[in-house]
VOGU-3710 file (C-alpha; in Angstrom, 3 decimals, decimal comma):
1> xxxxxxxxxx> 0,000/0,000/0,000  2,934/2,424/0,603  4,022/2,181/-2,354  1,023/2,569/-4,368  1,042/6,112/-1,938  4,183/7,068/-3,308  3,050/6,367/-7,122  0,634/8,561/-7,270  2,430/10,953/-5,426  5,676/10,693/-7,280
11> xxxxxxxxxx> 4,765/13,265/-10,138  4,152/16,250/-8,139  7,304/17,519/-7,445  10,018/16,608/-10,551  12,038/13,782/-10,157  12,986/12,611/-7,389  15,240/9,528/-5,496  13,183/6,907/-4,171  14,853/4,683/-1,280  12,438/1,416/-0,068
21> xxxxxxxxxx> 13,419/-0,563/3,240  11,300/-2,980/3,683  12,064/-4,520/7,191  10,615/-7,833/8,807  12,490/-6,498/11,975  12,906/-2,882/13,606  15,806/-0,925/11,671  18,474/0,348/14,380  18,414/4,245/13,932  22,045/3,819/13,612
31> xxxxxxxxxx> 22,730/1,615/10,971  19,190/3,849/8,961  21,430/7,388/9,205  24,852/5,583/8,386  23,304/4,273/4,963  21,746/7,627/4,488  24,847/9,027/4,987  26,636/6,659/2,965  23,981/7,128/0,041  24,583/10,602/-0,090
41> xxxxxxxxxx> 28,523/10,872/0,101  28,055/7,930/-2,945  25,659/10,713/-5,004  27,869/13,774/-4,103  31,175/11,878/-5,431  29,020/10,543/-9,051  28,220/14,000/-9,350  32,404/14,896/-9,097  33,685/12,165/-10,921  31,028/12,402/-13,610
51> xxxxxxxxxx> 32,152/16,041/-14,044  28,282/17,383/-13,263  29,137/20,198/-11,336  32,773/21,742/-10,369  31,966/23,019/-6,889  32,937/20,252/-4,310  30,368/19,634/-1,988  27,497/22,032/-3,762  25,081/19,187/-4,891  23,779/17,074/-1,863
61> xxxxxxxxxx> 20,626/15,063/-1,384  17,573/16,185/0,974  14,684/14,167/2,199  11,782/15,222/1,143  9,286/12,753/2,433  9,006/9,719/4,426  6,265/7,037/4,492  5,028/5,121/7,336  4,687/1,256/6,539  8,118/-0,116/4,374
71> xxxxxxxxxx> 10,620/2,822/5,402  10,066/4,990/1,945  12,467/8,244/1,902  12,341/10,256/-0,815  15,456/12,614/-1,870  16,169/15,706/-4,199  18,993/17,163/-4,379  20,022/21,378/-3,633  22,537/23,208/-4,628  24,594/26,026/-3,104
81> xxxxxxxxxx> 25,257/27,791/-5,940  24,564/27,911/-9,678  25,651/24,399/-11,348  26,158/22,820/-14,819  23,432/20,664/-13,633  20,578/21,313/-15,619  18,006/17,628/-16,273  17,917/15,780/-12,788  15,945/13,362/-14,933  19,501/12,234/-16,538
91> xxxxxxxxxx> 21,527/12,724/-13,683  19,762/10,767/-10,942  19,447/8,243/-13,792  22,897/7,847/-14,872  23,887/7,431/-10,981  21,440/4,627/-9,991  22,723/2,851/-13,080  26,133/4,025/-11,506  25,125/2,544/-8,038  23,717/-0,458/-9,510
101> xxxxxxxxxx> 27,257/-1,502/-11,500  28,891/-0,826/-7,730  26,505/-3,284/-6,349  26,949/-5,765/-9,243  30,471/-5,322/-8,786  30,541/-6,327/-5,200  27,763/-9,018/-5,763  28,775/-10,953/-8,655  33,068/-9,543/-9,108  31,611/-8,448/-12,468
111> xxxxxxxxxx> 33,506/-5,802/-13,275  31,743/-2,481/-14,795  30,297/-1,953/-17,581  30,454/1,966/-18,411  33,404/2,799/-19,936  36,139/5,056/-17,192  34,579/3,387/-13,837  36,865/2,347/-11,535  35,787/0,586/-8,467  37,441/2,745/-5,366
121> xxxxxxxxxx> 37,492/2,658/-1,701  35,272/4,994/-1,549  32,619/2,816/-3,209  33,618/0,161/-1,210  33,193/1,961/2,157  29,817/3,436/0,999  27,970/0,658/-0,628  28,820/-1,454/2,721  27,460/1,313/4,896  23,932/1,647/2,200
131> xxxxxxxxxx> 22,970/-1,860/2,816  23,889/-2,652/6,529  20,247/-2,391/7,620  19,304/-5,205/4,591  22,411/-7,477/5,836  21,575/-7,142/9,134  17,477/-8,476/8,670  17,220/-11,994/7,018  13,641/-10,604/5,466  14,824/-7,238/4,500
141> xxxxxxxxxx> 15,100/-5,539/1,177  16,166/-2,340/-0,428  14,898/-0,501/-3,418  16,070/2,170/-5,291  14,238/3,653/-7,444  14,123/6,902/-10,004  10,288/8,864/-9,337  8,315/11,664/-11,152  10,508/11,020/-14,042  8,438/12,500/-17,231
151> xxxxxxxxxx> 11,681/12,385/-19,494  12,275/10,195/-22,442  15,268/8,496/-19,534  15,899/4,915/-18,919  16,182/4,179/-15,420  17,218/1,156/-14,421  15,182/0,999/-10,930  16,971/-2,472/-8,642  16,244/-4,426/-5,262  18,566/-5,368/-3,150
161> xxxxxxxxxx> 17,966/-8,274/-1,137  19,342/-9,573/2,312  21,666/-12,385/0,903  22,657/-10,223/-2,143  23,172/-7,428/1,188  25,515/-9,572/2,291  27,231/-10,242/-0,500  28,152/-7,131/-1,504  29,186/-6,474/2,074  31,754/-9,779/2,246
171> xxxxxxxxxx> 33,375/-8,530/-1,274  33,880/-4,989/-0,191  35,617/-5,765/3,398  37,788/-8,141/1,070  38,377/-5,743/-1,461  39,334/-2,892/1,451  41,599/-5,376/3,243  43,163/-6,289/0,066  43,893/-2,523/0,015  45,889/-2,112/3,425
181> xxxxxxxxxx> 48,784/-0,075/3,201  52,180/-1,458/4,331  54,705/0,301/6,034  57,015/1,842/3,915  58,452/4,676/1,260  55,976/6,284/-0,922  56,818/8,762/-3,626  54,843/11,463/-5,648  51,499/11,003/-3,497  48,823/14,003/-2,978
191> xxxxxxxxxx> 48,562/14,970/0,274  46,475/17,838/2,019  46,005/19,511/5,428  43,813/18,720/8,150  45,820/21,360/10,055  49,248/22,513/10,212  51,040/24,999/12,747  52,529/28,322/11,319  55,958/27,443/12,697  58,583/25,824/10,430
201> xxxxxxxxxx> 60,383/23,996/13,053  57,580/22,989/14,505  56,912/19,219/15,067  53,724/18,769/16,643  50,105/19,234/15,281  50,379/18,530/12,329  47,905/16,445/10,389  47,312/15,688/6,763  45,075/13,122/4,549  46,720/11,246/1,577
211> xxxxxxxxxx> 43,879/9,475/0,056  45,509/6,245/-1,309  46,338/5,355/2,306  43,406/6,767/4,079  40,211/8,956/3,979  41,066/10,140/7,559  43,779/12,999/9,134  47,404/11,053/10,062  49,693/12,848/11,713  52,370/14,256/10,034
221> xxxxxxxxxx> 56,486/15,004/10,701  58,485/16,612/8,257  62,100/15,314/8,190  63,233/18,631/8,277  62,068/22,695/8,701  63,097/23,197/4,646  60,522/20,498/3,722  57,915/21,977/6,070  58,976/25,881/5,168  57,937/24,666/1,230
231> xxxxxxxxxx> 54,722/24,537/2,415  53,886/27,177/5,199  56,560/29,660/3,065  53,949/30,347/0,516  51,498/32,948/0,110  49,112/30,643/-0,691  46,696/29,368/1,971  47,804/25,894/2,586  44,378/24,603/3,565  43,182/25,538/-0,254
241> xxxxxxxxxx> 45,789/23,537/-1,466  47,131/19,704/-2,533  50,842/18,643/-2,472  52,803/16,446/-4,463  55,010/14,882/-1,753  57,674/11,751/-0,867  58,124/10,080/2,286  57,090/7,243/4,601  53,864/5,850/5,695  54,235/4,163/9,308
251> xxxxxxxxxx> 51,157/1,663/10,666  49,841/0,012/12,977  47,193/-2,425/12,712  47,449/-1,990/9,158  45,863/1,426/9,110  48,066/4,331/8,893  49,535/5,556/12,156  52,182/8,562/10,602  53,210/10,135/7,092  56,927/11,098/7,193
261> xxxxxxxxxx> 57,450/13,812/4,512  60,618/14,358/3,306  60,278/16,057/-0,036  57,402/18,720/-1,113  57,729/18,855/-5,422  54,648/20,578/-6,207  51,453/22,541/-4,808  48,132/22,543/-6,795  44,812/24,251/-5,919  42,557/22,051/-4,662
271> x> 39,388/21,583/-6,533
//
């Protein structure tokens, strides 16, 4: 019955994203934000990598509605500022087709079919974070779905299930921990700030993220104050910007514990 609420519904307000739990147990609140969360850091970084709109962070997804029976949330997205995006008809499209080769990816190990996509971390991470609530409830499902759409689109609307749920969350905890950095020297990497102190010779608080080790701030040393001075010598704000550095990533626990820098070769605006 909810969902026959939602159909006729759907074409009042323009397209819009169309998440269905249905749940043969109570959904922790928990796990329900974390795959909201998760669903919406996964549509902000299509929107990036699919070159939709230049302003990091600008496009995000807002609830608009939610349904009582099956958990139905529906989402549109906002925008800070003007944007390239023009037909959310083709966009919200082309990312649940996007979300659903992720999914097959992690289901099946078939690998994607639209030319350019590479399977990240970051897909990892979020895909296992969308369908905890499904993995978690042997009689749970999850639909997404493409609503109000009045364009000549193709959407490709998919369910996830609770075994397929778990599936996809084995494969991406293997892919992740296939992805573990070792201790060691790394060379030509992009790092940026989390936050630095002013002082050159400084050698305390400073913390930095270099994505192909870790989404999250490591502390940082710089072998020396000439490597550190290349980056707080500038006129340009550091926190605006990306290096190109060298050095050594230190773990423990196989997750990185401290970036030793020991050569800065290049700064680049961050976009």
């Amino acid at each position: 019955m909810a969902r026959d609420a939602v159909a006729r519904k759907s074409g009042t307000d323009g397209p819009q994203l169309e998440l269905i739990y249905e749940y043969a147990k109570p959904v922790e609140l928990a796990d329900l934000g974390e795959s909201f969360l998760a669903f919406g850091r996964q549509y902000e970084d299509y929107i990036w990598e699919d070159g939709r709109d230049q302003i990091v962070g600008n496009v995000r997804l807002c609830i608009t509605s939610l349904e009582q029976g099956s958990i139905i949330v529906r989402l549109k997205e906002i925008l800070d500022q003007a944007s390239f995006i023009i037909d959310a008809s083709d966009v919200f499209a082309g990312f649940v087709g996007n979300l659903k080769e992720v999914v097959d990816y992690f289901r099946t190990q078939s690998p994607p079919t639209t030319p350019g996509h590479a399977i990240t971390d970051a897909d990892a991470r979020n895909i296992a974070k969308i369908v905890e609530p499904v993995a978690k409830d042997g009689g749970a499902t999850l639909s997404v779905n493409v609503v109000g759409n009045s364009a000549p689109v193709t959407v490709n609307n998919f369910v996830i299930t609770h075994e397929q749920a778990n599936a996809v969350q084995n494969n991406a905890r293997r892919f992740l921990s296939a992805q573990i950095p070792e201790s060691g020297p790394f060379y030509n990497e992009v790092m940026y700030l989390d936050q630095m102190r002013g002082d050159a010779t400084s050698k305390v608080g400073d913390r930095g993220i270099i994505e192909k080790y870790s989404m999250r701030p490591v502390k940082l040393h710089f072998m020396s104050p000439e490597v550190k001075e290349a980056i707080v010598g500038k006129p340009e704000n550091p926190f605006r910007m990306a290096y190109v550095v060298d050095g050594q990533v230190s773990t423990v626990k196989g997750k990185p514990a401290l970036y030793k820098i020991t050569a800065v070769h290049d700064a680049l605006e961050r976009p």
